[in-house]
BALOBA-1460 file (C-alpha; in Angstrom, 3 decimals):
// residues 105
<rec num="1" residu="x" x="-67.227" y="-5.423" z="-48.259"/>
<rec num="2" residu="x" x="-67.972" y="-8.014" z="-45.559"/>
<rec num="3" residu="x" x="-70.972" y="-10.692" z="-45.729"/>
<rec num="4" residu="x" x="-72.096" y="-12.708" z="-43.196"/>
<rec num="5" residu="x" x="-74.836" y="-15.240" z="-42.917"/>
<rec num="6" residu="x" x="-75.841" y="-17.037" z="-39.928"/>
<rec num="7" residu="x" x="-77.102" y="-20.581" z="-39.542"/>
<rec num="8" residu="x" x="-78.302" y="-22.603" z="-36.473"/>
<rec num="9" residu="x" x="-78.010" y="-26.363" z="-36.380"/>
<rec num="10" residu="x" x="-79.008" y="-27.599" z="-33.277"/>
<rec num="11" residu="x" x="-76.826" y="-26.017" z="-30.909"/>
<rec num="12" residu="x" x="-74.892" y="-25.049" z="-33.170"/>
<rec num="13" residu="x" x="-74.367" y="-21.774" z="-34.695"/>
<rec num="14" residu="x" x="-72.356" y="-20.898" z="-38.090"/>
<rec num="15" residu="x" x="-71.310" y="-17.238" z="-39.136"/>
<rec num="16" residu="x" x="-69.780" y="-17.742" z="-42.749"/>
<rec num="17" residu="x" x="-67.704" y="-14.784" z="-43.496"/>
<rec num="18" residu="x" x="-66.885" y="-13.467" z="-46.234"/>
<rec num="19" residu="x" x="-64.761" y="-10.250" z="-47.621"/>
<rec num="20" residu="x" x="-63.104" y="-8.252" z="-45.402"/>
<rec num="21" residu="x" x="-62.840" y="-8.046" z="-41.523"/>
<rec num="22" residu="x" x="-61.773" y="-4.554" z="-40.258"/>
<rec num="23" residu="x" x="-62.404" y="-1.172" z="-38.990"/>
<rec num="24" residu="x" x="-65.564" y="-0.161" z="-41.146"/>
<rec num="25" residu="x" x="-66.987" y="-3.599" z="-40.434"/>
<rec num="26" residu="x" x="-66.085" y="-5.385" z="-36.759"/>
<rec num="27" residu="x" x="-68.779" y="-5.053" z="-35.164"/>
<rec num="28" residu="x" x="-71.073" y="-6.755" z="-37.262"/>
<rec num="29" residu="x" x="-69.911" y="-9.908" z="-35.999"/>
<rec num="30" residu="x" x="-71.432" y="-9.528" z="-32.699"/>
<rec num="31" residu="x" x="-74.476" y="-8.476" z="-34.934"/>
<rec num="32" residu="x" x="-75.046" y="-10.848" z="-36.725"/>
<rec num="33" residu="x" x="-74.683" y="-13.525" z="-33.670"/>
<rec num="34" residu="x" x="-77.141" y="-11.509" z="-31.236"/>
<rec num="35" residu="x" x="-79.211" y="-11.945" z="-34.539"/>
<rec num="36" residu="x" x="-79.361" y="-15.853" z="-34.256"/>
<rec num="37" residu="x" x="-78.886" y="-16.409" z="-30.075"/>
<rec num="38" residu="x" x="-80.651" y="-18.735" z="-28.441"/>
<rec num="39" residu="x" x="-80.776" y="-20.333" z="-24.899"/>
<rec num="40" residu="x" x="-79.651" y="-23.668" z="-26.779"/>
<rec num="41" residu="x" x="-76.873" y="-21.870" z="-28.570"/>
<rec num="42" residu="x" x="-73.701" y="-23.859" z="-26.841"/>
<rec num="43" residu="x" x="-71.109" y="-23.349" z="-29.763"/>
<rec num="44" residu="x" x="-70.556" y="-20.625" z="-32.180"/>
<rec num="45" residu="x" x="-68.682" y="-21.569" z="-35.419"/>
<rec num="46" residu="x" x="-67.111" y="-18.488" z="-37.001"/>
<rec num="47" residu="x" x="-65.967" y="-19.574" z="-40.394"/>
<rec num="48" residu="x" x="-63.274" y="-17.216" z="-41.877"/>
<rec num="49" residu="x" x="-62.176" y="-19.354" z="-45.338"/>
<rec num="50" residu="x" x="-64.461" y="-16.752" z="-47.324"/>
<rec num="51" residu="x" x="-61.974" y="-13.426" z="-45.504"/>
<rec num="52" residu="x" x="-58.547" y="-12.486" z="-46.771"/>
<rec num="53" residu="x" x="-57.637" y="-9.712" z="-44.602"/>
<rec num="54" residu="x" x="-58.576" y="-8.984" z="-40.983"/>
<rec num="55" residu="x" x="-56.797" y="-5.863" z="-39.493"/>
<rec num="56" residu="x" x="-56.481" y="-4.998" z="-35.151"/>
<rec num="57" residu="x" x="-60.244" y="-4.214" z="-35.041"/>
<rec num="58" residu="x" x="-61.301" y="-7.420" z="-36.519"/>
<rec num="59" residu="x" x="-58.977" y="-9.572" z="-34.322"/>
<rec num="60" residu="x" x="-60.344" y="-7.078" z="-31.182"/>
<rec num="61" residu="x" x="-64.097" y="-8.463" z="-32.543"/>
<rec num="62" residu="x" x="-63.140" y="-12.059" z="-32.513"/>
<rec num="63" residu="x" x="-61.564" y="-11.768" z="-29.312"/>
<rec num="64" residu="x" x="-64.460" y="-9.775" z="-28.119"/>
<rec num="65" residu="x" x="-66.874" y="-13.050" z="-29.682"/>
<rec num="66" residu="x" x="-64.302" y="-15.249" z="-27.532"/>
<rec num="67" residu="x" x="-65.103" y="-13.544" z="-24.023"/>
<rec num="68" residu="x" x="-68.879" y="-13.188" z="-24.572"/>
<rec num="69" residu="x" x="-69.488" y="-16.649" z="-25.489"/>
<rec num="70" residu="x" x="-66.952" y="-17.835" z="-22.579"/>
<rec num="71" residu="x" x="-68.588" y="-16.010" z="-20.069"/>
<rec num="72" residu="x" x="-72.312" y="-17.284" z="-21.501"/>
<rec num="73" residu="x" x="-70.363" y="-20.952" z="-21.054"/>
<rec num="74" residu="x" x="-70.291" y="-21.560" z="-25.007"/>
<rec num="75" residu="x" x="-67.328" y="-22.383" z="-27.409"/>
<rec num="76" residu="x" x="-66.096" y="-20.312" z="-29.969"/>
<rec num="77" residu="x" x="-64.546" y="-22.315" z="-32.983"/>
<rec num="78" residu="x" x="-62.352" y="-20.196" z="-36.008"/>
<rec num="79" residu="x" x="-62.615" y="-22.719" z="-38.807"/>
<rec num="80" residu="x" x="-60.645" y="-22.656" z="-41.849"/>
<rec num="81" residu="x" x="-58.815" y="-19.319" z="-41.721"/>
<rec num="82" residu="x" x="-56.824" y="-18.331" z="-45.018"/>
<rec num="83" residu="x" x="-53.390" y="-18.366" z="-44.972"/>
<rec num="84" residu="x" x="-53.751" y="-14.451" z="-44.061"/>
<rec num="85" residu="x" x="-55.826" y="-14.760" z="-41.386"/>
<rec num="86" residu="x" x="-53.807" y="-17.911" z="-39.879"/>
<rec num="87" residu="x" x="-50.272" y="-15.878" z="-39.923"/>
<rec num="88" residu="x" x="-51.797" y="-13.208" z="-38.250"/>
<rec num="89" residu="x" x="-53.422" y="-15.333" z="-35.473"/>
<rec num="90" residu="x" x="-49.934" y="-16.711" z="-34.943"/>
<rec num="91" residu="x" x="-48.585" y="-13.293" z="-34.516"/>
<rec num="92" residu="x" x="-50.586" y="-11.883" z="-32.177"/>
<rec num="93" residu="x" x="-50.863" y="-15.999" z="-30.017"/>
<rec num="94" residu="x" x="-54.397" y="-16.178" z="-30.639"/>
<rec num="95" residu="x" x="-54.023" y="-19.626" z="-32.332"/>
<rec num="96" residu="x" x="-53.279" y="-20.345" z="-29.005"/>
<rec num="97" residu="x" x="-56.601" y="-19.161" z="-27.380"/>
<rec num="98" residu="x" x="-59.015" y="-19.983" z="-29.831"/>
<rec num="99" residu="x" x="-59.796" y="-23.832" z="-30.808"/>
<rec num="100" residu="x" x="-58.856" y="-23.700" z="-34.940"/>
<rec num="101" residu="x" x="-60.566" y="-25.919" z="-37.232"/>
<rec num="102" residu="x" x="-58.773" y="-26.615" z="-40.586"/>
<rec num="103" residu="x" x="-61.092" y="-26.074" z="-43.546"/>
<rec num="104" residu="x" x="-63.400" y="-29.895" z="-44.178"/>
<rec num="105" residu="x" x="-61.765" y="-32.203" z="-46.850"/>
């Protein structure tokens, strides 16, 4: 089961995930940002420290997030993906696309 909750600071906007990222579930991601978008939006924050697995369909989603906030001239930041989610970001070169935030001290 996936959770996510949305929160707007600013310009700033923070999906914490948490549970699961796959098939049944992807596209709630774009969801739950058209949920909280705003003309001021400039960055979108997905954090991932709360989600243990993410299979094709929840990288496609995140890569999906990537191309509609480039093309709207925002940032999308992963922070603190598990150790899971990391290795599997690495596999595919995407922690090579997207900016990667470590989880805060």
């Amino acid at each position: 089961m996936l959770t996510l909750t949305g929160d707007t600071d600013g310009t700033t906007l923070t999906i914490t995930a948490n549970g699961d990222i796959d098939l049944s579930n992807n596209r709630r991601l774009a969801a739950t940002v058209a949920e909280h978008e705003s003309a001021d939006l400039a960055t979108i924050v997905l954090d991932l420290a709360g989600v243990d697995f993410c299979d094709s369909a929840g990288l496609a989603a995140m890569v999906r997030l990537y191309r509609a906030a480039a093309l709207a001239h925002r940032s999308l930041v992963i922070r603190a993906p598990s150790e899971n989610v990391t290795r599997l970001l690495e596999i595919t070169g995407l922690d090579r696309v997207f900016t990667i935030e470590p989880a805060s001290a």
